[in-house]
Residue frames relative to the residue before (quaternion, step in Angstrom):
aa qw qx qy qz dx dy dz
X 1.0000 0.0000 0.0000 0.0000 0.00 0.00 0.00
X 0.6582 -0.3373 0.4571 0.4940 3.73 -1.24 0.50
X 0.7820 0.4089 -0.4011 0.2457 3.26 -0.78 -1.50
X 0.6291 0.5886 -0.3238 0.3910 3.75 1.07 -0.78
X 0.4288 0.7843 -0.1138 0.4336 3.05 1.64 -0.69
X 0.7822 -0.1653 0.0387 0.5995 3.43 0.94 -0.93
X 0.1596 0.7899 -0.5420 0.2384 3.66 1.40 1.17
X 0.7892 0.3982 -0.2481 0.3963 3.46 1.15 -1.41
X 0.6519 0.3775 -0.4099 0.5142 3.44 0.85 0.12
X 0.5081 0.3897 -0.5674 0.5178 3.94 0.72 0.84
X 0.7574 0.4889 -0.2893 0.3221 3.54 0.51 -0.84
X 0.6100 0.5792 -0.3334 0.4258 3.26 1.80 -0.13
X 0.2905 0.8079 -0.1900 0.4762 3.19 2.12 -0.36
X 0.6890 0.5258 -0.0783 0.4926 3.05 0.59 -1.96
X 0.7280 0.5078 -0.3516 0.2977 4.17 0.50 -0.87
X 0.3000 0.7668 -0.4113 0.3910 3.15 2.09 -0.93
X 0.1904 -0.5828 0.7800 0.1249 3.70 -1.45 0.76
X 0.6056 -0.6478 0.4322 0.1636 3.35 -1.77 1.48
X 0.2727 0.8918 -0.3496 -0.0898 3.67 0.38 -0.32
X 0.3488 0.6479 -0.4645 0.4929 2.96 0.33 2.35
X 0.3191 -0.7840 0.4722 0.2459 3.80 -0.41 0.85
X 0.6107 0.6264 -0.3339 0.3509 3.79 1.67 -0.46
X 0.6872 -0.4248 0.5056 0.3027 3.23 -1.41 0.55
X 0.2676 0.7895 -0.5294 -0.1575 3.71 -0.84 -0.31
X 0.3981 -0.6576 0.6117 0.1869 3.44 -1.14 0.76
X 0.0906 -0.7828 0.6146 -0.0359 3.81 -1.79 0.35
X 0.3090 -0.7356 0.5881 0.1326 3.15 -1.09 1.07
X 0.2783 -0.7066 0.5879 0.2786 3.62 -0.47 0.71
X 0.3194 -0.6574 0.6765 -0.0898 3.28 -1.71 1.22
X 0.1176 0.7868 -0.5983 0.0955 4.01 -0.68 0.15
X 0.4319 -0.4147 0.7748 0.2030 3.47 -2.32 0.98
X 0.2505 0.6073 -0.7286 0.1940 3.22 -1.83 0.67
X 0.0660 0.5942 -0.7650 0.2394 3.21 -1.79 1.57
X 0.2266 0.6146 -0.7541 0.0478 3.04 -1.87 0.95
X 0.2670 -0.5652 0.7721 0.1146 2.89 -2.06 0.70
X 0.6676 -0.3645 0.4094 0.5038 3.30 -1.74 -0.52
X 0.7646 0.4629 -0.2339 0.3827 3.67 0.95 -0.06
X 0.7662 0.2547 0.0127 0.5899 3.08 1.09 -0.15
X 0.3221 0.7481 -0.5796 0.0230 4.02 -0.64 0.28
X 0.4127 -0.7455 0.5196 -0.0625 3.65 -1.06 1.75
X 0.1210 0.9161 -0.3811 0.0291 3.37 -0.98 0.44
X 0.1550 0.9006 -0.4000 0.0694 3.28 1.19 0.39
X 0.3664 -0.6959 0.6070 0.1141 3.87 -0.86 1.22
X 0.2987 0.7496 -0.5905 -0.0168 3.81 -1.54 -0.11
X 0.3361 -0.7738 0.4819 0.2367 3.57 -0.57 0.80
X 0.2169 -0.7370 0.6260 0.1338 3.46 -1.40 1.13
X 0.4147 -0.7482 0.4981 0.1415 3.45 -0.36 1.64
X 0.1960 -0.6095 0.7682 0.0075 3.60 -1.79 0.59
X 0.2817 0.5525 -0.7670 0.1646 3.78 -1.27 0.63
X 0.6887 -0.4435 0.5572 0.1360 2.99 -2.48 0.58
X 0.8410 0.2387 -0.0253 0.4848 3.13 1.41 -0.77
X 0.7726 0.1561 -0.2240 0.5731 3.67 -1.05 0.76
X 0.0126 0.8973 -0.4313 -0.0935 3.26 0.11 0.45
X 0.5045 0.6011 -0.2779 0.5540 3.34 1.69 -1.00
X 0.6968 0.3809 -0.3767 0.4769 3.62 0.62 -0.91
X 0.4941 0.5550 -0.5149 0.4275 3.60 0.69 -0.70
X 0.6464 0.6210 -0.3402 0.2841 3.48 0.17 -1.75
X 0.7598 0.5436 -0.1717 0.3126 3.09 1.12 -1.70
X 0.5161 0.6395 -0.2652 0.5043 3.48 1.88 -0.82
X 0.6679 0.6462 -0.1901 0.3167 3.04 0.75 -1.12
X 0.7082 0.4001 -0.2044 0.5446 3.38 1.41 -1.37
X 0.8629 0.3541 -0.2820 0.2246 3.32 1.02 -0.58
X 0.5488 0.6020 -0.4262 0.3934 2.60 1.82 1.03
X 0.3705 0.6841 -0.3710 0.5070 3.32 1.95 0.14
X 0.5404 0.6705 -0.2972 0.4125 3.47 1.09 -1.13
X 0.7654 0.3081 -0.1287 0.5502 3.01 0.30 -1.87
X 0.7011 0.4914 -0.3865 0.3430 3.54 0.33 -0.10
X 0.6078 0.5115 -0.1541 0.5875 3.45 1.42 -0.39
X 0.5842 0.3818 -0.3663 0.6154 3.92 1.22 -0.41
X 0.6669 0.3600 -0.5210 0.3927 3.89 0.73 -0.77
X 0.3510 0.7482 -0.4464 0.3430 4.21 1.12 -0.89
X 0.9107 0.0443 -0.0741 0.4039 3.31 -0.19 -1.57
X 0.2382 0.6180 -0.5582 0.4998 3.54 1.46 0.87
X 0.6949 0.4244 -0.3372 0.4725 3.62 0.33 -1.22
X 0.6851 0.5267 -0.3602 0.3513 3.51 0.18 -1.25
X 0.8252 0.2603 -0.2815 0.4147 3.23 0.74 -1.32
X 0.3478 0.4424 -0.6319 0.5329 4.11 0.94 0.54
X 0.7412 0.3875 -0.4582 0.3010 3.82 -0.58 -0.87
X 0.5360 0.5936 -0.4451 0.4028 3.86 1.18 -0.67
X 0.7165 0.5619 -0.1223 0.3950 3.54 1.29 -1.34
X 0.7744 0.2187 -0.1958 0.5605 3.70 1.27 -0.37
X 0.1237 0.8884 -0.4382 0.0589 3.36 1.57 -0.04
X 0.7136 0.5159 -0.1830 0.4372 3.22 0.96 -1.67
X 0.5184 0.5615 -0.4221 0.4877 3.83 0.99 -0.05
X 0.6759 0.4330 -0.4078 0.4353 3.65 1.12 -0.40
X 0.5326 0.4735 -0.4664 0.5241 3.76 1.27 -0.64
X 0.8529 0.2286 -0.3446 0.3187 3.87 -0.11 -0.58
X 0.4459 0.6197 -0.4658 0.4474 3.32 1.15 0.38
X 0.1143 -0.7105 0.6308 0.2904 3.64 0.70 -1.74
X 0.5136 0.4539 -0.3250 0.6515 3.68 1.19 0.56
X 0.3492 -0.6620 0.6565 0.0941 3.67 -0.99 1.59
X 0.4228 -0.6329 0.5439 0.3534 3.60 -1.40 0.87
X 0.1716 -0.7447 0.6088 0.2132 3.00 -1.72 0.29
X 0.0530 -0.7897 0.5969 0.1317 3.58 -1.49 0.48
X 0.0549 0.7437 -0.6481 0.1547 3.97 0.03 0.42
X 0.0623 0.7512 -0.6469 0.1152 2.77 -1.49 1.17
X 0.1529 -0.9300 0.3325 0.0335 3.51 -0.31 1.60
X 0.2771 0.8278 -0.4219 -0.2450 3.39 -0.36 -0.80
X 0.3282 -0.7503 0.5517 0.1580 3.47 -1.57 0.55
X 0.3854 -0.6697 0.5741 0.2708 3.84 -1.23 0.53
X 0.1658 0.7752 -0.6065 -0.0606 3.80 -0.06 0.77
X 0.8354 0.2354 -0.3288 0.3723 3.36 0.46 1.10
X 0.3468 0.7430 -0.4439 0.3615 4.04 -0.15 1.14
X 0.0917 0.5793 -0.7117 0.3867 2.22 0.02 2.79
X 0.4827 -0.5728 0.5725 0.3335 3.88 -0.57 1.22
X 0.5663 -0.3762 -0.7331 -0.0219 1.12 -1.91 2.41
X 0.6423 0.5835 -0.4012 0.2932 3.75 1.14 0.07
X 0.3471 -0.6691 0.6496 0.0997 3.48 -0.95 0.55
X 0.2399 0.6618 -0.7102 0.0084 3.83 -1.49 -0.01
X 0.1323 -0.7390 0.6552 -0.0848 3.14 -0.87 1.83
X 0.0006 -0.8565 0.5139 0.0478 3.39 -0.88 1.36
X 0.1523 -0.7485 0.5908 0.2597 3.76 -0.46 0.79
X 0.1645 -0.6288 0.7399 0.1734 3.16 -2.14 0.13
X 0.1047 -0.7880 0.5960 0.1140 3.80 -1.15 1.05
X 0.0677 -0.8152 0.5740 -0.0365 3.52 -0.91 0.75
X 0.0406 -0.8210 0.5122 -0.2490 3.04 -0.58 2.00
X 0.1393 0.7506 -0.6240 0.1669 3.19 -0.50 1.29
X 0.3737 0.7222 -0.5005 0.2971 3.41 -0.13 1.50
X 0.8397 0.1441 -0.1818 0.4910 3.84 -0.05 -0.63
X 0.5883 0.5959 -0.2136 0.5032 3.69 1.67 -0.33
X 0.4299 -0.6486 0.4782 0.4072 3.93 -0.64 0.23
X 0.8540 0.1801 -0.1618 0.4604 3.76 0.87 0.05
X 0.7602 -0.4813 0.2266 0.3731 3.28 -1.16 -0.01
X 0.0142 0.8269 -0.5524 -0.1045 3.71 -0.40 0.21
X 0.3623 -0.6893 0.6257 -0.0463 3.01 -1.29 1.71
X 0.2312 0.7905 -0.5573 0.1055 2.99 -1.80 1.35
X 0.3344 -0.8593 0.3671 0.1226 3.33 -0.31 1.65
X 0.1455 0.7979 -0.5694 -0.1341 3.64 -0.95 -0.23
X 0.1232 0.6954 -0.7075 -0.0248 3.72 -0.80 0.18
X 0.0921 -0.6901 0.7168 0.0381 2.57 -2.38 0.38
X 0.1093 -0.8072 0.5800 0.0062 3.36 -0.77 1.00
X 0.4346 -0.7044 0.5594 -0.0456 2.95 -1.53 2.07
X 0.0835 -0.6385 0.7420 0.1865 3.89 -0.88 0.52
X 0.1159 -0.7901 0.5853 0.1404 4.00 -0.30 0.97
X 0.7029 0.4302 -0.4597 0.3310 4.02 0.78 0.31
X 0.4415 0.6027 -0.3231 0.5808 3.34 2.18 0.33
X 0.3524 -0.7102 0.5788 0.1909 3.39 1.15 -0.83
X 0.4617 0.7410 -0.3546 0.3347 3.67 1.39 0.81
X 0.2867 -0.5975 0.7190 0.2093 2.78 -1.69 -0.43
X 0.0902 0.8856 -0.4325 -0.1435 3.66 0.50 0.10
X 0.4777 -0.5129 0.6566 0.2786 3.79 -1.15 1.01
X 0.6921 -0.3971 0.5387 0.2704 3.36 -2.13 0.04
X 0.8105 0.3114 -0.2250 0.4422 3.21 1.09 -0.90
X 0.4586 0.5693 -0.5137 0.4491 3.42 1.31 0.34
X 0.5283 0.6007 -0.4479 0.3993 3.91 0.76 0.11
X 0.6578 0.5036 -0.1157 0.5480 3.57 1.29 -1.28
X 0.3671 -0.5272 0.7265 0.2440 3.36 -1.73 0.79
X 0.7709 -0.4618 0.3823 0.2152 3.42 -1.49 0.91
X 0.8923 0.1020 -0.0274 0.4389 2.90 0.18 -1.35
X 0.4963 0.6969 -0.5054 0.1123 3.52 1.57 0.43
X 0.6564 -0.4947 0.4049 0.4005 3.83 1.25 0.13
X 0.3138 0.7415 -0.5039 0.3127 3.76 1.56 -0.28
X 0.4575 0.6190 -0.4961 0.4018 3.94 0.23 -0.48
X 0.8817 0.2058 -0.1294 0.4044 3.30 -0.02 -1.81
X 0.4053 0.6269 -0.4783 0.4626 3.79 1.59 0.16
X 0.7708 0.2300 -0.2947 0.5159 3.97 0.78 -0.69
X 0.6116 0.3378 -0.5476 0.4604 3.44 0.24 -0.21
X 0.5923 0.4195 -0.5146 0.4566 3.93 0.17 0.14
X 0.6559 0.4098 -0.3363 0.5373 4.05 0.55 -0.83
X 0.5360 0.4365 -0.4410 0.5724 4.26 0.95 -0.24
X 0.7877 0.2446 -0.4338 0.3626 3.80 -0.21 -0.72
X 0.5625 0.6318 -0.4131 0.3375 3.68 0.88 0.03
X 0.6774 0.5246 -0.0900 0.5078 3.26 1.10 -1.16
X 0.8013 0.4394 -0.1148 0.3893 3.37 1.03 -0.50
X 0.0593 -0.8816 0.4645 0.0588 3.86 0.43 0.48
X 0.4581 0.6717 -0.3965 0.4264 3.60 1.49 -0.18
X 0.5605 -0.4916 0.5848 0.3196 3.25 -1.61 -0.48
X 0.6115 0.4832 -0.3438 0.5238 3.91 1.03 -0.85
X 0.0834 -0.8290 0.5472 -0.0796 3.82 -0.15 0.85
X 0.3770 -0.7051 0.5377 0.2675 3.34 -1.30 0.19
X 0.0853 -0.9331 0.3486 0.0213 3.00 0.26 1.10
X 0.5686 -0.6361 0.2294 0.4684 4.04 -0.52 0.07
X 0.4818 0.6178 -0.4271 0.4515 3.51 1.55 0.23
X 0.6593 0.4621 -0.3712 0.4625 3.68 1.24 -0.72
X 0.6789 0.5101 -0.3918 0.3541 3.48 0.85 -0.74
X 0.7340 0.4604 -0.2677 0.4214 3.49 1.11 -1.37
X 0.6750 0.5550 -0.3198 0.3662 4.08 1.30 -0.50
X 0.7392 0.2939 0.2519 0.5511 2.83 0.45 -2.67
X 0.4357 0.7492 -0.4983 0.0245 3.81 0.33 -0.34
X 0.2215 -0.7432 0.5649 0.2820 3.60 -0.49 1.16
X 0.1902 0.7638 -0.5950 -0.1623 3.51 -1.51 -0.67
X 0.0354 -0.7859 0.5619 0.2555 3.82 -1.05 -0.80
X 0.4618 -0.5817 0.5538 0.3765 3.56 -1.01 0.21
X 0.4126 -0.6111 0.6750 -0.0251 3.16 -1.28 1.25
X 0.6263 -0.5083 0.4102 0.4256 3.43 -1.79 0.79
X 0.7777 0.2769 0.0219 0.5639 3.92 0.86 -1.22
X 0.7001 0.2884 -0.1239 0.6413 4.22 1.27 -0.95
X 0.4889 -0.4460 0.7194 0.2107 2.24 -2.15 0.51
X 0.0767 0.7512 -0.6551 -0.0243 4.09 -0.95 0.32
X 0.3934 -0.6158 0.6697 -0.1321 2.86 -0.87 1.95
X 0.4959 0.6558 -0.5584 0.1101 3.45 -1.18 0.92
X 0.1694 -0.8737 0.4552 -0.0261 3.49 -1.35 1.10
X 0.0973 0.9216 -0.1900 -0.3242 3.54 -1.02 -0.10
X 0.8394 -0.3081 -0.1373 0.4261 2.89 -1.23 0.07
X 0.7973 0.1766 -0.0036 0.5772 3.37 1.12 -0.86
X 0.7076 -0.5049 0.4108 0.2751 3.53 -1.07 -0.07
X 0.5727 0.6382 -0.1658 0.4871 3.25 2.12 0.42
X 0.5672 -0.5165 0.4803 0.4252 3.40 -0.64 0.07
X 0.0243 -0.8516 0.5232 0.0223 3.78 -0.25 0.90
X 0.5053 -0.5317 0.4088 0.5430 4.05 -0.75 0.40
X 0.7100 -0.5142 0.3353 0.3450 3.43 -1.52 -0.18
X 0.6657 0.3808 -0.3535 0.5355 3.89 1.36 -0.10
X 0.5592 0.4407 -0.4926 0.5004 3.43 0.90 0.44
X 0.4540 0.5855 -0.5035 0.4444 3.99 0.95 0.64
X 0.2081 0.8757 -0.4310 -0.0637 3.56 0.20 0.92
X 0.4664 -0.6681 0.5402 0.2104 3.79 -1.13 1.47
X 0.1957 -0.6496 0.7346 -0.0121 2.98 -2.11 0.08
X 0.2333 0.7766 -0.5837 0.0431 3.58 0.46 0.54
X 0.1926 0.7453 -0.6305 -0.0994 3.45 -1.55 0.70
X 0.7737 -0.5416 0.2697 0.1879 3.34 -1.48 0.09
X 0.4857 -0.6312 0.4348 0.4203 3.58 -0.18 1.25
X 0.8751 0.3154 -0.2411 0.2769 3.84 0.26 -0.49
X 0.4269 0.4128 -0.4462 0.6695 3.33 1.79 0.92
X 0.7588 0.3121 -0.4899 0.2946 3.77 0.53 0.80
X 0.0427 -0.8810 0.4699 0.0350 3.29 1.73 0.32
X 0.8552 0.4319 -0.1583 0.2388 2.49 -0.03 -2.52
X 0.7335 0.5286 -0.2367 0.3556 3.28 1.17 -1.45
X 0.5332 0.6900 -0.3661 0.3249 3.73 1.35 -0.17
X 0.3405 -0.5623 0.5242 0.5414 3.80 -1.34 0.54
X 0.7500 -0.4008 0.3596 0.3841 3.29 -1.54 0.03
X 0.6097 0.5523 -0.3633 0.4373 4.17 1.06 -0.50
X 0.6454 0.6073 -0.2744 0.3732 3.35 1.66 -1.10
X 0.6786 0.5349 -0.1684 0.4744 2.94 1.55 -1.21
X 0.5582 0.4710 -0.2943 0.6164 3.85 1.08 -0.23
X 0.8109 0.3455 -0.3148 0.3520 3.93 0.75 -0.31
X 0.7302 0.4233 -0.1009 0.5267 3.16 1.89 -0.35
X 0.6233 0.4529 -0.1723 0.6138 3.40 1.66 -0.10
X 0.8701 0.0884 -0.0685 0.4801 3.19 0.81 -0.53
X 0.1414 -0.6467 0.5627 0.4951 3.78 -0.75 -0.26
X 0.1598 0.5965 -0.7261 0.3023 3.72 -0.64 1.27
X 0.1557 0.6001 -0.7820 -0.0639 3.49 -1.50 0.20
């Protein structure tokens, strides 16, 4: 699929350390075209802070970038399957969104959503997020939330087989490899899929739990930024 296409040059994006102590707010901006054959959409936020501005400046382009390489990725798959919309009578779609469902200074959680209906009979759904500690200057993993040795692994894969009733599990290969998640207003939300594909939208399975059933398993900064308003 496209999106794989220009995943590794967003995710190289992503390694960049934040280096700014300011909050920052964003106005979302987007590419977009349709004919009767074909209709595109591609979101991206244009950041604001008090501080660093050049670096801000610098986020900014490379998220236009990446938002503008995934554009004419789409454009130029839709040039390629066009004809599935004449024998379909159903125009392809591509839309890409994304929401901030967490931004309380210094953490950030930026989720995208991709929606692709084009060489497949249905839609295909795909999440990503990533979450930034900007007074660490991070990126942070799942497991940079957790003390080592508090055992948190077998606390979510035990809160995943509860929550789940499917077959597509969270399993300890997603947590220890690939684990997605984002910070929630109140949860953590843990979710993966099944495969390394583009998957429909109920095969996107979540995990949401509660900042205060992970006390124990937090480092102690995690637990002062999510449990309390102390810093």
């Amino acid at each position: 699929m496209i999106l794989n296409i220009v995943l590794a040059s967003f995710l190289s994006f992503f390694t960049i350390t934040v280096p700014t102590n300011d909050a920052v707010t964003s106005e979302k901006e987007s590419f977009h075209k349709s004919d009767k054959l074909y209709s595109i959409s591609v979101d991206y936020p244009n950041f604001e802070g008090t501080t660093k501005p050049a670096f801000i400046k610098e986020m900014n382009e490379r998220y236009k970038q990446y938002a503008q390489d995934l554009y004419e990725g789409y454009m130029e798959h839709a040039s390629v399957y066009s004809y599935l919309a004449k024998m379909r009578d159903q125009s392809l779609e591509y839309t890409s969104t994304y929401e901030i469902p967490f931004n309380t200074f210094p953490l950030v959680s930026i989720l995208y959503h991709h929606v692709e209906l084009s060489s497949g009979p249905h839609k295909q759904h795909h999440n990503e997020a990533r979450t930034f500690d900007i007074e660490r200057q991070k990126e942070l993993t799942l497991h940079d939330l957790f003390e080592g040795s508090s055992q948190y692994e077998a606390f979510l894969l035990g809160e995943s087989s509860k929550q789940l009733t499917d077959k597509k599990q969270i399993n300890a290969k997603h947590l220890s490899e690939d684990a997605m998640y984002y910070l929630g207003k109140d949860e953590l939300v843990l979710f993966t899929r099944p495969d390394a594909i583009l998957s429909t939208k109920e095969e996107i399975s979540t995990v949401a739990i509660p900042y205060s059933e992970l006390r124990p398993y937090f480092t102690e900064r995690y637990e002062k930024l999510l449990l309390s308003n102390r810093y």
